[in-house]
C-alpha positions, -999 to +999 in steps of 0.1 A: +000+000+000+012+037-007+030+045+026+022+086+010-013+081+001-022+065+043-002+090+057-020+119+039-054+100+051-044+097+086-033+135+086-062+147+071-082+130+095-062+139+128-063+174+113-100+168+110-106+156+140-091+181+160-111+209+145-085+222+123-102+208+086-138+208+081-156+184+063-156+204+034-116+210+037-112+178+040-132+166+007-113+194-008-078+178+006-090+140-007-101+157-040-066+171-049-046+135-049-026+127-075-007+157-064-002+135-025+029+151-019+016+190-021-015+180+004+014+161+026+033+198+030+001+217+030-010+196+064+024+195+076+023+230+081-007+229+104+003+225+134-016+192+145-006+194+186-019+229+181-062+228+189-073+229+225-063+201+249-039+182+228-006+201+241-006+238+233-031+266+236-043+281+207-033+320+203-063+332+219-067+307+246-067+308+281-034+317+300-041+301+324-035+261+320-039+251+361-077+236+364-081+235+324-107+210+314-096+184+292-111+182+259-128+153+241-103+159+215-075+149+234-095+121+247-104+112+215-067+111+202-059+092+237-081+064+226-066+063+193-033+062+207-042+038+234-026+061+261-036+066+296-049+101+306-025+124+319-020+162+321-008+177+296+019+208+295+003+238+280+036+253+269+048+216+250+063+231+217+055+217+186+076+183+176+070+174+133+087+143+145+058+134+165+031+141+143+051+118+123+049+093+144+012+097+151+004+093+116+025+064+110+010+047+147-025+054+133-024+042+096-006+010+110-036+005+132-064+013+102-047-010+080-052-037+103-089-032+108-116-055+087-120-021+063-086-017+059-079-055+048-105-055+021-086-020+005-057-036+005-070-069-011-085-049-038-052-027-039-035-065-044-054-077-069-063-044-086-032-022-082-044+017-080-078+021-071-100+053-063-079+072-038-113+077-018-116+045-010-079+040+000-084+066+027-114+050+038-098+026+067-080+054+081-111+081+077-134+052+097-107+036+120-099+078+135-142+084+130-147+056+153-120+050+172-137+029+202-159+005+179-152-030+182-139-044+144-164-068+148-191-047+149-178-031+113-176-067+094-204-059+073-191-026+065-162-038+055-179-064+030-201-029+016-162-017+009-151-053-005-183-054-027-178-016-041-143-021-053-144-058-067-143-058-102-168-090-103-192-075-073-223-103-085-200-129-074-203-115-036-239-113-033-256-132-014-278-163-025-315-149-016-308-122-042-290-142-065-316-166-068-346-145-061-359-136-101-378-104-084-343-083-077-320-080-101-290-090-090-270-074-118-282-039-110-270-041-072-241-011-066-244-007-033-245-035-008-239-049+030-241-084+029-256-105+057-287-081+062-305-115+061-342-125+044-362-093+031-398-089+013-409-071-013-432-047+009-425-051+046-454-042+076-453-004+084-462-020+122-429-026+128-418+011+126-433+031+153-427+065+129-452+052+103-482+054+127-463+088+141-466+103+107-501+086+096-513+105+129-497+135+118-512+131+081-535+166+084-507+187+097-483+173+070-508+179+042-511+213+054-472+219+052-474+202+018-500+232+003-480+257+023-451+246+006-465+250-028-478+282-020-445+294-015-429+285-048-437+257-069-408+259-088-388+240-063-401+207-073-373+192-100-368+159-117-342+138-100-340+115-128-344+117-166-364+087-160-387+104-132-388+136-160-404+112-189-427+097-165-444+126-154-428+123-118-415+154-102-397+156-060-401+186-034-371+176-020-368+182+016-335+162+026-307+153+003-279+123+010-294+129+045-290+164+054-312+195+048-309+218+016-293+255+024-318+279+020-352+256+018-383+273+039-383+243+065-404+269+089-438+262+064-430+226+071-417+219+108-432+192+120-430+171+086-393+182+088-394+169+123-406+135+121-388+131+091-355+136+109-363+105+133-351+085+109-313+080+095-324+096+061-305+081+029-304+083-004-305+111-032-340+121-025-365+126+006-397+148+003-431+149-017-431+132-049-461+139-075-475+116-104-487+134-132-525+123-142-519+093-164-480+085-158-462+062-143-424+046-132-417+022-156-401-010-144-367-007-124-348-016-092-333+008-072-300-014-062-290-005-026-299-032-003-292-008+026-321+010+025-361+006+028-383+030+017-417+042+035-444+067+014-472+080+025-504+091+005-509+129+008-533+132-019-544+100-039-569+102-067-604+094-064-610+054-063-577+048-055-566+048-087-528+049-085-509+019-077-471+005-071-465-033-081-430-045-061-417-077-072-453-099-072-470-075-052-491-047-060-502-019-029-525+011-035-518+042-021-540+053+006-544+091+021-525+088+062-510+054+052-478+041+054-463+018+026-428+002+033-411-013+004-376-027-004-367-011-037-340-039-051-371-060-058-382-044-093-414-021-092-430+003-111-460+030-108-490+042-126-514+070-118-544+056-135-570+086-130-570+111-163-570+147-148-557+142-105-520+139-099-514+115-071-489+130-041-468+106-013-441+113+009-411+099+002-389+090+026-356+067+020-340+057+051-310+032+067-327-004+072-334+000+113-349-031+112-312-049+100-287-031+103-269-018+137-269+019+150-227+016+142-233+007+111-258+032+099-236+055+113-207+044+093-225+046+064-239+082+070-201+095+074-190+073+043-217+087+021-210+126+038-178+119+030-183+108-008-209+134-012-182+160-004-156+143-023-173+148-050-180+181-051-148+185-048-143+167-084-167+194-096-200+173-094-228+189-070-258+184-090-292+167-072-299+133-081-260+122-085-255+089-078-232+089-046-224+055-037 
């Protein structure tokens, strides 16, 4: 493995981590490899014992170092580091020998862990591959610093599966052999999530009857929010364009969207937030009076997806069919579905548009809180990354 390319991992993340890079800078720092050594110097001149509680004050800081609280930063580093707590000297100059050292101690350690032993099998059997990904054990191993390696196994196999050049082969046999998911269209995937179902029961998520008793107040949002300026709603897809479906989107990769009105739509906002929101889109989707999705799978076995019916046209007339089964959308219900099973729409009424919520979320019901939490930083990570390789626009595929 590059000895250049983990130590400019581990430094970007120490320098992260201590509040010296921000996510952004540190997108920005990943983003600029091939050119490893310039980001090497560039973080070498920050002075990494230099933030609050790891050894020297910062230029403003307090003078006075007798009774000083001990940050979680330095604990944080003192769990990487496997050291015991003890004071530190406020006045400890700066030492490049031991940053050194502290990179070199950490990306030892990451490329040990389970995600650093499938980069470097692909790295064996491969040669180069995408420099994000080779600065993923180090990003994860400094992230989460106290999590068990056992409890990131199946993250690790998400990392093996994305950079194998015959991914189908690492799949496991209930979607291999299951004629409803289409195997060959799975890019993102954990393996071991265990048996799933085309549509799964909305019972076993207390947020669905949460936001089916919330259904008034949420429609309400929804016409404020069209009130305040239609224009917001946008294709995600080419695909959704053609077929007459158009997103509000409320919640992209996860987080919010800089300057969207979320005071016309608080509590949808809130509820929606109780969940560890995924995916390119979350927010009202609308079906144009006879349209529909045509046939597709979605290809992330990580996620589920719930919609509710805001405003469904009269008779019921708009459908989804997922894998062998076909659900129609009711006004304050929940529908759960697994979208690697193929599925398609149709709105089947001539002049009403049919409206759900559309919410895609972490599989709660499979995976671990670690993991989804693993995967939110992976995909904030990639997200970034890619903007800085110039691509920001809504609907990119992250992962």
């Amino acid at each position: 493995m590059n000895s250049i390319t983990w130590s400019l991992g581990v430094a970007v993340v120490v320098a992260s981590l201590l509040g010296l890079l921000s996510l952004q800078q540190v997108a920005g720092l990943l983003s600029d490899v091939p050119q490893k050594n310039n980001v090497l110097m560039r973080l070498r001149s920050v002075n990494l014992h230099g933030s609050k509680g790891f050894g020297v004050a910062s230029a403003g800081g307090n003078k006075k170092g007798k009774g000083k609280k001990k940050s979680s930063n330095s604990k944080l580093v003192d769990s990487i580091e496997d050291r015991p707590a003890k004071p530190q000297s406020i006045n400890r100059p700066y030492v490049k020998s031991e940053q050194d050292a502290l990179i070199e101690s950490l990306s030892a350690k990451s490329s040990q862990t389970c995600i650093g032993q499938a980069v470097v099998q692909a790295q064996q059997e491969q040669g180069q591959i995408d420099t994000f990904w080779e600065l993923m054990p180090a990003l994860i191993h400094s992230r989460f610093p106290t999590v068990r390696d056992e409890s990131l196994q199946r993250v690790a196999g998400m990392v093996k599966h994305a950079l194998s050049r015959t991914p189908q082969d690492l799949l496991d046999n209930d979607i291999k052999q299951d004629p409803w998911r289409p195997h060959d269209e799975i890019h993102a995937y954990m393996p071991g999530l265990g048996p799933t179902q085309p549509f799964w029961d909305p019972a076993q998520l207390p947020i669905c009857q949460e936001l089916s008793d919330n259904f008034e107040t949420i429609r309400s949002e929804y016409q404020a929010l069209l009130q305040d300026n239609q224009a917001r709603f946008q294709s995600v897809t080419s695909m959704n364009y053609d077929s007459g479906w158009k997103t509000l989107v409320l919640f992209y990769n996860g987080h919010r969207i800089p300057g969207f009105p979320y005071h016309l739509c608080p509590k949808t906002t809130q509820l929606m937030e109780k969940l560890p929101l995924a995916g390119r889109i979350a927010g009202f989707n609308r079906q144009a009076p006879s349209s529909g999705i045509p046939l597709h799978s979605d290809g992330n076995n990580m996620w589920l997806t719930l919609q509710m019916g805001i405003q469904v046209p009269e008779g019921e007339r708009a459908w989804i069919r997922v894998g062998p089964e076909t659900r129609r959308w009711k006004e304050g219900e929940c529908i759960l579905y697994d979208t690697t099973y193929e599925h398609e729409t149709l709105n089947e009424h001539e002049e009403q548009e049919r409206v759900v919520l559309h919410i895609d979320f972490f599989n709660t019901l499979r995976m671990t809180p670690v993991e989804i939490e693993a995967m939110r930083y992976i995909y904030s990570l990639r997200e970034e990354f890619m903007k800085g390789e110039g691509v920001s626009k809504v609907g990119k595929q992250i992962l």
